[in-house]
C-alpha positions as CSV (number, residue, x, y, z in Angstrom):
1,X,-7.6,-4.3,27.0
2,X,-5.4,-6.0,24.8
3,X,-6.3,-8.6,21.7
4,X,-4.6,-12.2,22.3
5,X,-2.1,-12.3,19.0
6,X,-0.1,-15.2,20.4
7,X,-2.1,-18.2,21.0
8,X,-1.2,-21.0,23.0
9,X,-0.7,-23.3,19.3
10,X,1.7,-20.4,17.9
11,X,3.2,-20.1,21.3
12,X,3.9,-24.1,21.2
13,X,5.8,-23.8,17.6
14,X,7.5,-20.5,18.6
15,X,9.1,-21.6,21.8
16,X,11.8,-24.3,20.5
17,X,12.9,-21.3,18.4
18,X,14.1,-19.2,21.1
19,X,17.4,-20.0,22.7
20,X,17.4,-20.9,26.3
21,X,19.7,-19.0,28.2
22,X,21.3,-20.3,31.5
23,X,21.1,-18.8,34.6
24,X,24.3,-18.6,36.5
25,X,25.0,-20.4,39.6
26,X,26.9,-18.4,41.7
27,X,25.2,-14.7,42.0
28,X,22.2,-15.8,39.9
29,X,20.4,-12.0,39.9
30,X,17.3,-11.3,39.0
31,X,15.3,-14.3,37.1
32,X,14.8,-13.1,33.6
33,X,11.6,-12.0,32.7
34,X,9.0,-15.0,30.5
35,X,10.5,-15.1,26.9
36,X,6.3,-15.7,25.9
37,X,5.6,-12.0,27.7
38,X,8.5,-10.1,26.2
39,X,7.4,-11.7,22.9
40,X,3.9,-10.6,23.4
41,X,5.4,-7.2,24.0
42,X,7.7,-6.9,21.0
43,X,4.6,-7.8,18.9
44,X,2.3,-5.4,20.6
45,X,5.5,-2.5,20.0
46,X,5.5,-3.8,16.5
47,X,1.8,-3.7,15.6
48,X,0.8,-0.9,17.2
49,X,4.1,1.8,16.6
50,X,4.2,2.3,20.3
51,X,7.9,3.4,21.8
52,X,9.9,1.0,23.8
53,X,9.7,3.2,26.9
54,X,5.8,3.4,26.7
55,X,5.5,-0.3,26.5
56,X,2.7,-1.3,29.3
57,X,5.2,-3.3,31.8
58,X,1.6,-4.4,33.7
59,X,-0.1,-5.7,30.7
60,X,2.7,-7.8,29.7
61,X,4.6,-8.6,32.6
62,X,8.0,-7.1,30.6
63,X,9.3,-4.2,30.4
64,X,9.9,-2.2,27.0
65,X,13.8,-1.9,28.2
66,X,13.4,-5.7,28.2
67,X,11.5,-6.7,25.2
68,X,13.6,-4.3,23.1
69,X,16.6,-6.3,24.8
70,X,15.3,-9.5,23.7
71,X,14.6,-8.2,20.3
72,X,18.4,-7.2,19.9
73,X,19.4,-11.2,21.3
74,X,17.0,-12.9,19.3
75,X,18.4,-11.5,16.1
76,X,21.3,-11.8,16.9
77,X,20.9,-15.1,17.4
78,X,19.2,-15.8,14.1
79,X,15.6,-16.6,16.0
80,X,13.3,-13.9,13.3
81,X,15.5,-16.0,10.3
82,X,14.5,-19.2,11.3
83,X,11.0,-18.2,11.9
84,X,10.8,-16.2,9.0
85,X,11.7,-19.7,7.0
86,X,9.6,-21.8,9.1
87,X,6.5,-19.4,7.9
88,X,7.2,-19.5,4.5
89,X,7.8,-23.7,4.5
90,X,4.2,-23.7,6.5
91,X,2.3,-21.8,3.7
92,X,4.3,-23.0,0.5
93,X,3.2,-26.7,1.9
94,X,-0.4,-25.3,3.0
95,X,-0.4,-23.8,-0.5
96,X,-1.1,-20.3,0.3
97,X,2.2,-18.6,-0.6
98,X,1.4,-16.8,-3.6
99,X,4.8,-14.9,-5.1
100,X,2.9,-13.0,-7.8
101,X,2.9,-9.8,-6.0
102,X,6.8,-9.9,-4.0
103,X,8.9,-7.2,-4.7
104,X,12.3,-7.2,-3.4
105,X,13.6,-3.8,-2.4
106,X,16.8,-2.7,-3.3
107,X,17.3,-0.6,-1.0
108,X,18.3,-3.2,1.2
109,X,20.8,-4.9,-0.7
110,X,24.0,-4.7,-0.1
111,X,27.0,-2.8,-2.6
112,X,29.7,-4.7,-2.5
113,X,33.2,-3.2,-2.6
114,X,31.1,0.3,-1.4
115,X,29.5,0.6,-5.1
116,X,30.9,3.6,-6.9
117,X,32.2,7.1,-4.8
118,X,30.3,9.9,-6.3
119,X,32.1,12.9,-7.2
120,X,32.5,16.1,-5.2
121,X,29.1,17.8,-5.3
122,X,28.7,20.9,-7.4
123,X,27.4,24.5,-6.3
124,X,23.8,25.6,-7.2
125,X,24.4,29.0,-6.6
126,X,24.9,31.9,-9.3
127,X,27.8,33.2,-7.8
128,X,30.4,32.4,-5.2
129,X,29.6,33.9,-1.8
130,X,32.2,36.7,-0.3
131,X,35.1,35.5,1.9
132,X,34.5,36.4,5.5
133,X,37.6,35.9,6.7
């Protein structure tokens, strides 16, 4: 049995996040699968370290094929920014937000113009091996 993360009120302030996508008219397919479901999958995957392809299509009604598709589009679209933003706005207004402990990670920043080339990378051995050719 699974623990309810998203709630109907975090649902209700999620959903104008997500872009709608049209269905087409002619040759519509397959109706895509509840954006709500494949989210509640993505955030079961997340919090729980499961793999995509174990992801419990009965429990949430979306596949892990799917919700990791709809991870890709959503941030691709910007969708974990703006709610990433829309978080921190909540709890800087609420008051909660406490910076004192945020680190920033550099590992993730970006060198620009590639940062410096290291040079070639020097032997640790005593002496040079024998040819074999």
């Amino acid at each position: 049995m699974r623990e309810e993360v998203l709630t109907d009120e975090l649902w209700a302030r999620l959903e104008p996040l997500i872009p709608m996508s049209p269905r087409r008219f002619r040759y519509p397919g397959r109706r895509r699968a509840d954006d709500r479901a494949a989210l509640e999958g993505i955030l079961y995957a997340v919090r729980t370290g499961i793999g995509w392809n174990r992801l419990p299509t009965a429990l949430f009604g979306a596949s892990g094929s799917t919700c990791w598709r709809r991870l890709t589009e959503w941030h691709e679209a910007g969708v974990w920014q703006q709610l990433h933003e829309l978080l921190l706005a909540e709890l800087r207004a609420a008051g909660l937000l406490d910076l004192s402990a945020a680190l920033v990670d550099s590992t993730h920043l970006r060198a620009f113009k590639g940062g410096t080339t290291p040079g070639r990378a020097r032997s640790t051995a005593a002496n040079s091996a024998p040819s074999t050719t």
